[in-house]
N, CA, C and O atoms as CSV, one atom per row, in Angstrom:
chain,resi,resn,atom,element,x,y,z
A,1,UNK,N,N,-93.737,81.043,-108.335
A,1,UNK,CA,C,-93.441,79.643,-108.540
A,1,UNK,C,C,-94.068,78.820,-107.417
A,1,UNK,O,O,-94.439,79.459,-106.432
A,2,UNK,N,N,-94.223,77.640,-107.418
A,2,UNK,CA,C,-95.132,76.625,-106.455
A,2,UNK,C,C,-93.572,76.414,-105.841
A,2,UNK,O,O,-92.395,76.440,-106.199
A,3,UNK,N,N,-94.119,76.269,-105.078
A,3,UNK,CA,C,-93.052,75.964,-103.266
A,3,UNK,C,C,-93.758,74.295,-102.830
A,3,UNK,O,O,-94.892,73.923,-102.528
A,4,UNK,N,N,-92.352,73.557,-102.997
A,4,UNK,CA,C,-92.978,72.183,-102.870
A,4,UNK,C,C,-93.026,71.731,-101.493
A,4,UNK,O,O,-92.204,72.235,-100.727
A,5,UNK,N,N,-94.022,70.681,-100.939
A,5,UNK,CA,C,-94.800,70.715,-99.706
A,5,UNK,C,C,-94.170,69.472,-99.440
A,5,UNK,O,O,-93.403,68.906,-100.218
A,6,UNK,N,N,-94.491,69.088,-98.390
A,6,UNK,CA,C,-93.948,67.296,-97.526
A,6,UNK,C,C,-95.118,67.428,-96.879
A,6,UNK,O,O,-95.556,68.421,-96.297
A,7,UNK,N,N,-95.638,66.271,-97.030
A,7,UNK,CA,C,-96.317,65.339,-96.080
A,7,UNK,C,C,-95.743,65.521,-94.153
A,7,UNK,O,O,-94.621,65.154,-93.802
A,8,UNK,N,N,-96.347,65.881,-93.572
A,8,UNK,CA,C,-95.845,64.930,-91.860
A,8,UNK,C,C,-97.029,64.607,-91.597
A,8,UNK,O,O,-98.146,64.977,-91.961
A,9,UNK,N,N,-96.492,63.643,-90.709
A,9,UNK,CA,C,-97.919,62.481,-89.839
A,9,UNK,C,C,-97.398,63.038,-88.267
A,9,UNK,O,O,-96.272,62.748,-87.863
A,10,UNK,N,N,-98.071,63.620,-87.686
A,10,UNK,CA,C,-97.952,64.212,-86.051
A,10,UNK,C,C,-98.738,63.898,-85.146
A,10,UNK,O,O,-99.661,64.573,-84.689
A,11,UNK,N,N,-98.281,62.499,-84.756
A,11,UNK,CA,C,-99.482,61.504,-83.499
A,11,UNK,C,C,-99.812,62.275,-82.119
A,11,UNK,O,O,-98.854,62.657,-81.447
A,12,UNK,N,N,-100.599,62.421,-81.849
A,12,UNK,CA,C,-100.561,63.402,-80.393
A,12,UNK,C,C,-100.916,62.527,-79.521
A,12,UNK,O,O,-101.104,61.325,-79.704
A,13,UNK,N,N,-101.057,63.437,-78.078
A,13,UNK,CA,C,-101.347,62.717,-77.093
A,13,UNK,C,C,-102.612,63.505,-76.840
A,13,UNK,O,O,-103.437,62.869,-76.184
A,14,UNK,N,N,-103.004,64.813,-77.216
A,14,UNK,CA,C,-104.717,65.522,-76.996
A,14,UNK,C,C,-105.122,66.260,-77.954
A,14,UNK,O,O,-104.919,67.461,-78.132
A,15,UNK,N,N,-105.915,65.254,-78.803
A,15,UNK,CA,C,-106.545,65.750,-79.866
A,15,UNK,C,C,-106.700,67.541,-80.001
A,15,UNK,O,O,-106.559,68.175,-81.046
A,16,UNK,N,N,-107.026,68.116,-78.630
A,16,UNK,CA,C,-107.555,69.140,-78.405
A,16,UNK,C,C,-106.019,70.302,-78.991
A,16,UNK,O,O,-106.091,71.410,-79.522
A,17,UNK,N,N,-105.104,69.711,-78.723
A,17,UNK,CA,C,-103.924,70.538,-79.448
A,17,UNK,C,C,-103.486,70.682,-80.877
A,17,UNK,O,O,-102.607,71.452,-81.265
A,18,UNK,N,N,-104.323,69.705,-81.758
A,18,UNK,CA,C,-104.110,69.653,-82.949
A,18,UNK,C,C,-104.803,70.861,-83.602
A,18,UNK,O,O,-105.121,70.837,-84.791
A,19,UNK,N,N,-105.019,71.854,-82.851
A,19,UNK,CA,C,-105.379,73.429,-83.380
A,19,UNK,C,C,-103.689,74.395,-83.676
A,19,UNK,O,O,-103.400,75.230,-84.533
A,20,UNK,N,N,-103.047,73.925,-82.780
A,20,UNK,CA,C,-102.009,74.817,-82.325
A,20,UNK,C,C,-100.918,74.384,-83.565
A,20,UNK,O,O,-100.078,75.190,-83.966
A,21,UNK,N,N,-101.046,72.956,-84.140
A,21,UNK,CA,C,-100.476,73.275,-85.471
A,21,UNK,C,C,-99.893,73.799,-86.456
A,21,UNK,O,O,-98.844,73.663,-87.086
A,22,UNK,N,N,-101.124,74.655,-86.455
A,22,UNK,CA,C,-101.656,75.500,-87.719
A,22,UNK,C,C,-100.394,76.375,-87.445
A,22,UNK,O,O,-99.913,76.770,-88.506
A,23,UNK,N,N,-99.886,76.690,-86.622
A,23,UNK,CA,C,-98.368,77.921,-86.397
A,23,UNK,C,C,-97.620,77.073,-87.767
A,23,UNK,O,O,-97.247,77.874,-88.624
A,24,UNK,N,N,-97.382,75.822,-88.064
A,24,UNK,CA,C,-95.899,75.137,-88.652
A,24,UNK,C,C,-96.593,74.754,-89.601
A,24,UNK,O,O,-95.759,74.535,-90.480
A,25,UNK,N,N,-97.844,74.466,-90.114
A,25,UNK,CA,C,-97.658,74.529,-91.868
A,25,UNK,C,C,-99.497,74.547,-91.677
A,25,UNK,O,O,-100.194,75.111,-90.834
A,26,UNK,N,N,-99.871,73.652,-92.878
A,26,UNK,CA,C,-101.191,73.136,-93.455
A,26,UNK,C,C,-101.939,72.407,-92.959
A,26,UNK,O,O,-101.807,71.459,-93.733
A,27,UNK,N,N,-102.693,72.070,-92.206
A,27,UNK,CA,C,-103.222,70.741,-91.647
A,27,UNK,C,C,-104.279,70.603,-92.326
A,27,UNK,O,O,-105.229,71.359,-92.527
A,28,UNK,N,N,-103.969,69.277,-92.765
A,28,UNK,CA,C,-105.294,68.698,-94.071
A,28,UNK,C,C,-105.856,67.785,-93.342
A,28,UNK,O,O,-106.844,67.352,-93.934
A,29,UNK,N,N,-105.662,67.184,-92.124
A,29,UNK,CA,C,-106.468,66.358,-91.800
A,29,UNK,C,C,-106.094,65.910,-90.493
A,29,UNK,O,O,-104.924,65.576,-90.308
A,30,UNK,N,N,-107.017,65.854,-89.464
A,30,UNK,CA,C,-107.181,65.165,-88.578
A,30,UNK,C,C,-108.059,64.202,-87.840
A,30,UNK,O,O,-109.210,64.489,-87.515
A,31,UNK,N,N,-107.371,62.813,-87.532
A,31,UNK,CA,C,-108.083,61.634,-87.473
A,31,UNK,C,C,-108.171,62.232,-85.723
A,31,UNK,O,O,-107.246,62.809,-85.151
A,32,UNK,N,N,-109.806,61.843,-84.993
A,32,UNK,CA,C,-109.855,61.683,-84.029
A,32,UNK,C,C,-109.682,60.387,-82.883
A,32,UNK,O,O,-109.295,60.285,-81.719
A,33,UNK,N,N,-110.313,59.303,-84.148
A,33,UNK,CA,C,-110.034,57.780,-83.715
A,33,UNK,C,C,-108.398,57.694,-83.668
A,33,UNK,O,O,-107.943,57.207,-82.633
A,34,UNK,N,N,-107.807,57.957,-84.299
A,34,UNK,CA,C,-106.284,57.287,-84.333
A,34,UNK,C,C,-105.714,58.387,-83.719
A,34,UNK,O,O,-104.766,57.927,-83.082
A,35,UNK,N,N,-105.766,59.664,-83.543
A,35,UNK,CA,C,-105.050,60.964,-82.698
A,35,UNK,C,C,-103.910,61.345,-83.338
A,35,UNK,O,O,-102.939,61.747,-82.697
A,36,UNK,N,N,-103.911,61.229,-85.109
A,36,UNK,CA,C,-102.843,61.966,-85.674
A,36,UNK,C,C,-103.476,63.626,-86.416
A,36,UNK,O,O,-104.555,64.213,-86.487
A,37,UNK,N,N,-102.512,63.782,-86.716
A,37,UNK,CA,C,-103.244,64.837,-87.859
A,37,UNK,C,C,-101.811,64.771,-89.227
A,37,UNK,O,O,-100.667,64.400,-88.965
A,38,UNK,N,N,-102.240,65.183,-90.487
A,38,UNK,CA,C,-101.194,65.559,-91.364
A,38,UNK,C,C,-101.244,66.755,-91.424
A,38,UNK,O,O,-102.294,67.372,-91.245
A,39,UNK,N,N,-100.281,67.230,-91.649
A,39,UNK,CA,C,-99.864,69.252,-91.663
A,39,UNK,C,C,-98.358,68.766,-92.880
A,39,UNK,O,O,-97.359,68.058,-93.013
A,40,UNK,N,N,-99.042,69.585,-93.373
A,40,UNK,CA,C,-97.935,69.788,-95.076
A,40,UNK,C,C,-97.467,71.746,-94.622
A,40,UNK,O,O,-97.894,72.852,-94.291
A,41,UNK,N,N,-96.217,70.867,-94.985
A,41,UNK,CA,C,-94.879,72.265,-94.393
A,41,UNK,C,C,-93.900,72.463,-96.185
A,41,UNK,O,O,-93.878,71.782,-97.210
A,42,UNK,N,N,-93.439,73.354,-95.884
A,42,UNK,CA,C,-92.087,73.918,-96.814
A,42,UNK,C,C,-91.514,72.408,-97.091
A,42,UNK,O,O,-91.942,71.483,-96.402
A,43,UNK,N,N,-90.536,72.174,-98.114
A,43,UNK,CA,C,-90.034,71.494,-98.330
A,43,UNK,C,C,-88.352,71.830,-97.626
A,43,UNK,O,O,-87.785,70.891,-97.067
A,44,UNK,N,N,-87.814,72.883,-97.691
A,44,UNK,CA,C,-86.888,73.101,-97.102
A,44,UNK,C,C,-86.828,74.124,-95.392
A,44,UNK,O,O,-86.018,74.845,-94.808
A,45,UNK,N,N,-88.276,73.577,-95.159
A,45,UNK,CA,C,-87.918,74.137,-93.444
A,45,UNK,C,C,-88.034,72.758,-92.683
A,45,UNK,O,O,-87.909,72.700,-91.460
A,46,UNK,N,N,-88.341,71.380,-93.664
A,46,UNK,CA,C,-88.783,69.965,-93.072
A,46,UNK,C,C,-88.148,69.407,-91.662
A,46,UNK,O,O,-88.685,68.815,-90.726
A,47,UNK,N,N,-86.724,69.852,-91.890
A,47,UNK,CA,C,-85.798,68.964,-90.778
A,47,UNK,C,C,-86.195,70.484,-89.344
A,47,UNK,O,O,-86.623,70.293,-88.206
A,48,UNK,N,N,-86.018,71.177,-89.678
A,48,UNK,CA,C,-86.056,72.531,-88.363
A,48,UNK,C,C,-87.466,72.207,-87.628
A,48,UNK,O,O,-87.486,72.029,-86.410
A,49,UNK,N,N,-88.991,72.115,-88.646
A,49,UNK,CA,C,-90.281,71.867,-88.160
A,49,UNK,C,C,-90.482,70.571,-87.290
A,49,UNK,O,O,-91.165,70.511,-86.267
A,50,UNK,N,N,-89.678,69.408,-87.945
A,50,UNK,CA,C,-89.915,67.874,-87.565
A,50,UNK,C,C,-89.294,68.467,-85.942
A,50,UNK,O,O,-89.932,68.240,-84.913
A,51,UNK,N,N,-87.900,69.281,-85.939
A,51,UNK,CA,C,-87.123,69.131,-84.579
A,51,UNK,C,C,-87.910,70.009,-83.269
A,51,UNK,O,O,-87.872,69.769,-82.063
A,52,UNK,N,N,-88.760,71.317,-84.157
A,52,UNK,CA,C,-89.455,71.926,-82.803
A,52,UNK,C,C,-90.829,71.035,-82.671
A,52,UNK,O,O,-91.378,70.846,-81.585
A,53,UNK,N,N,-91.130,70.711,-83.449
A,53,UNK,CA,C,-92.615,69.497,-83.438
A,53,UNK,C,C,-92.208,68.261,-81.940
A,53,UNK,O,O,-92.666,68.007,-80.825
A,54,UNK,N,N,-91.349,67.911,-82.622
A,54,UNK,CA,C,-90.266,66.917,-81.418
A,54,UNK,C,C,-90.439,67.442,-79.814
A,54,UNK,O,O,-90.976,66.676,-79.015
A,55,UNK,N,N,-90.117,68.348,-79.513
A,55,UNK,CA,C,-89.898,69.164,-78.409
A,55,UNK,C,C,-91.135,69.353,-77.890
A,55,UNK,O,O,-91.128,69.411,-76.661
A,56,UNK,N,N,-92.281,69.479,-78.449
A,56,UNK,CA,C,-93.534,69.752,-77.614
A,56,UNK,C,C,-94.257,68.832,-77.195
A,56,UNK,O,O,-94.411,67.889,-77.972
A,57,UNK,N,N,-94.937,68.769,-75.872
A,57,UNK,CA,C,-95.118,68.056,-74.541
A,57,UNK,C,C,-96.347,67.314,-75.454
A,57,UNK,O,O,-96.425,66.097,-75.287
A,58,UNK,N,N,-97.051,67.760,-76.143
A,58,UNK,CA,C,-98.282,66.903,-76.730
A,58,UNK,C,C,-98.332,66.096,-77.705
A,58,UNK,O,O,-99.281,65.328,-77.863
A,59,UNK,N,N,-97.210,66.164,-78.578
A,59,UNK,CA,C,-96.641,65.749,-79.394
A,59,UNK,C,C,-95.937,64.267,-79.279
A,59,UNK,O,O,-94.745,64.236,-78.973
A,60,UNK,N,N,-96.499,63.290,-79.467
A,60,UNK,CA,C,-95.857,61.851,-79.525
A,60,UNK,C,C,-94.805,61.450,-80.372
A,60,UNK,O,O,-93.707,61.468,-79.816
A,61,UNK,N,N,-94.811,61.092,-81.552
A,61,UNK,CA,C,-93.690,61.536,-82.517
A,61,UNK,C,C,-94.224,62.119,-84.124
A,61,UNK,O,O,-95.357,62.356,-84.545
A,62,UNK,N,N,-92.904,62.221,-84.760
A,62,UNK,CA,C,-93.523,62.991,-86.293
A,62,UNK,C,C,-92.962,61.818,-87.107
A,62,UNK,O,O,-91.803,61.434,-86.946
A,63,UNK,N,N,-93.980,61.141,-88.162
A,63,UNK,CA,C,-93.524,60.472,-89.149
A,63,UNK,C,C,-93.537,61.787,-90.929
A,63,UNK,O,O,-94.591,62.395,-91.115
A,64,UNK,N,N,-92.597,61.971,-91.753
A,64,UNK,CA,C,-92.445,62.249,-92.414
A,64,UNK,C,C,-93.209,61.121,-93.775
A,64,UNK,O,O,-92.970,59.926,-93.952
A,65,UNK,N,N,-94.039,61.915,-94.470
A,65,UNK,CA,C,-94.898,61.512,-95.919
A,65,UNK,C,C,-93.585,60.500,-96.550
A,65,UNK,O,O,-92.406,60.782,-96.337
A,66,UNK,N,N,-93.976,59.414,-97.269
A,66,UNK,CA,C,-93.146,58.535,-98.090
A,66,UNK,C,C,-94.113,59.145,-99.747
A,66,UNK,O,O,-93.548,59.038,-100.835
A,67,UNK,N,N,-95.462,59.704,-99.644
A,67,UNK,CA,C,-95.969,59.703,-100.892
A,67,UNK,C,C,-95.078,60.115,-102.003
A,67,UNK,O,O,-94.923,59.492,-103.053
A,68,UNK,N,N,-94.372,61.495,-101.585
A,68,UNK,CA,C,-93.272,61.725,-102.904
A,68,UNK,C,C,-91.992,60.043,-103.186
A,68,UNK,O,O,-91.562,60.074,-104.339
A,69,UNK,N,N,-91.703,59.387,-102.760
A,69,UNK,CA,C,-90.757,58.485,-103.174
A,69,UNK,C,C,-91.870,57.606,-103.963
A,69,UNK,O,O,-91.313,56.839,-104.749
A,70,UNK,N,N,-93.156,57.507,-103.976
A,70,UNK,CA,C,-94.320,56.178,-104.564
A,70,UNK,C,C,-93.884,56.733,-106.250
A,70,UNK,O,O,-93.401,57.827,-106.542
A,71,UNK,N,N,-94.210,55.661,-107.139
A,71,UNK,CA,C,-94.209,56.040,-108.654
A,71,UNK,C,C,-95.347,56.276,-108.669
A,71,UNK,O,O,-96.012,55.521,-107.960
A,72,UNK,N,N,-96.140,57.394,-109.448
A,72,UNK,CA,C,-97.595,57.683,-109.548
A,72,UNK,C,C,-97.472,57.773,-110.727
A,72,UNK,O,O,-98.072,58.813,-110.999
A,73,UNK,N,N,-96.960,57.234,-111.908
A,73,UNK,CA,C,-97.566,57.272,-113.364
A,73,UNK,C,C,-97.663,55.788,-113.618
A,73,UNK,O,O,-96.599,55.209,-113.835
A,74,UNK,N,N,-98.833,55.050,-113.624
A,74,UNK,CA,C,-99.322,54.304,-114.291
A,74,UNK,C,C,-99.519,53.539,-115.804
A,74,UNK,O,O,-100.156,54.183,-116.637
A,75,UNK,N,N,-99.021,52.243,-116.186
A,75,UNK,CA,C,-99.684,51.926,-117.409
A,75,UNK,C,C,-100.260,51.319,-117.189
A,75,UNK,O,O,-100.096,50.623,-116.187
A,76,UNK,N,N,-101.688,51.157,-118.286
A,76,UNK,CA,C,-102.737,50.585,-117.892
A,76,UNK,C,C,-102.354,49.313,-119.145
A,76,UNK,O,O,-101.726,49.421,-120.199
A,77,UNK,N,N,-102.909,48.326,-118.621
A,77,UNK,CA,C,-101.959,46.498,-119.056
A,77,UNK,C,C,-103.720,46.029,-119.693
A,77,UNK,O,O,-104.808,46.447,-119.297
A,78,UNK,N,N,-103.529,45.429,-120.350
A,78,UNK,CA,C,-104.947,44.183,-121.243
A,78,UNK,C,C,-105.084,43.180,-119.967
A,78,UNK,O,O,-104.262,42.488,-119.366
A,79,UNK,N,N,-106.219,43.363,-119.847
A,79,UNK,CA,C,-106.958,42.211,-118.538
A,79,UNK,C,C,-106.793,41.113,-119.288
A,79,UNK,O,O,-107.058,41.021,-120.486
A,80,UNK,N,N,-106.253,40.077,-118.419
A,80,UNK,CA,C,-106.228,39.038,-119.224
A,80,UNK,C,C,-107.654,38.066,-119.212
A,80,UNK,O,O,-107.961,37.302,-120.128
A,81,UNK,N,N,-108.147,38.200,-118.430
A,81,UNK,CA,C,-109.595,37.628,-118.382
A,81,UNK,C,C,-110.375,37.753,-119.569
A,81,UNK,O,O,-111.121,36.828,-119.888
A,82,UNK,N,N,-110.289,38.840,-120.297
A,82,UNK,CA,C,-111.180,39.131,-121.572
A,82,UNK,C,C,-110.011,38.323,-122.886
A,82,UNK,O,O,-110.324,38.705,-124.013
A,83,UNK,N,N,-109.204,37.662,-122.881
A,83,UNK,CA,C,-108.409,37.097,-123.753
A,83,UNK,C,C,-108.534,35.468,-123.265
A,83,UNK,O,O,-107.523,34.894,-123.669
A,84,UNK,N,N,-109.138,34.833,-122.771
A,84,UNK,CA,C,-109.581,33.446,-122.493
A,84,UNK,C,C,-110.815,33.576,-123.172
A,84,UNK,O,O,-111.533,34.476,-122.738
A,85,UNK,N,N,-111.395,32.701,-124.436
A,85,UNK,CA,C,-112.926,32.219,-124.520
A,85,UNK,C,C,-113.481,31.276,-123.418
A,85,UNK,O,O,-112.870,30.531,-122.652
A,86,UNK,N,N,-114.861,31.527,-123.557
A,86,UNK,CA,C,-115.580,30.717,-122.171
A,86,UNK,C,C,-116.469,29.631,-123.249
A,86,UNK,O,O,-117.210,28.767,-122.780
């Protein structure tokens, strides 16, 4: 069965540690300009990972993903621009 993932946002203070990560989940991405990285973890190890993430000296703080609360199914609506004659 698929094991559902969370989003974290983990701002550092040295880019150069955003290797050491990789111990607590996925890291899909790291910005060098802004000094975060995202690392997608367990859905039920979220609160234990956020608290040892917390604790380490390089580590600035952890923002947790909002993407799962967004609605992602779409209806697509009649432009109204094409319903005015010119």
């Amino acid at each position: 069965m698929f094991v559902r993932k969370v989003g974290l946002a983990v701002w550092l203070n040295q880019l150069k540690m955003a290797r050491h990560l990789r111990k607590f989940g996925n890291v899909h991405y790291v910005s060098r300009r802004m000094r975060y990285a995202i690392l997608y973890v367990d859905k039920d190890k979220v609160q234990d990972i956020i608290s040892r993430l917390n604790r380490l000296n390089y580590v600035k703080k952890v923002e947790p993903s909002h993407w799962h609360e967004l609605r992602t199914d779409f209806q697509s609506k009649p432009d109204k621009v094409k319903e005015y004659p010119y």
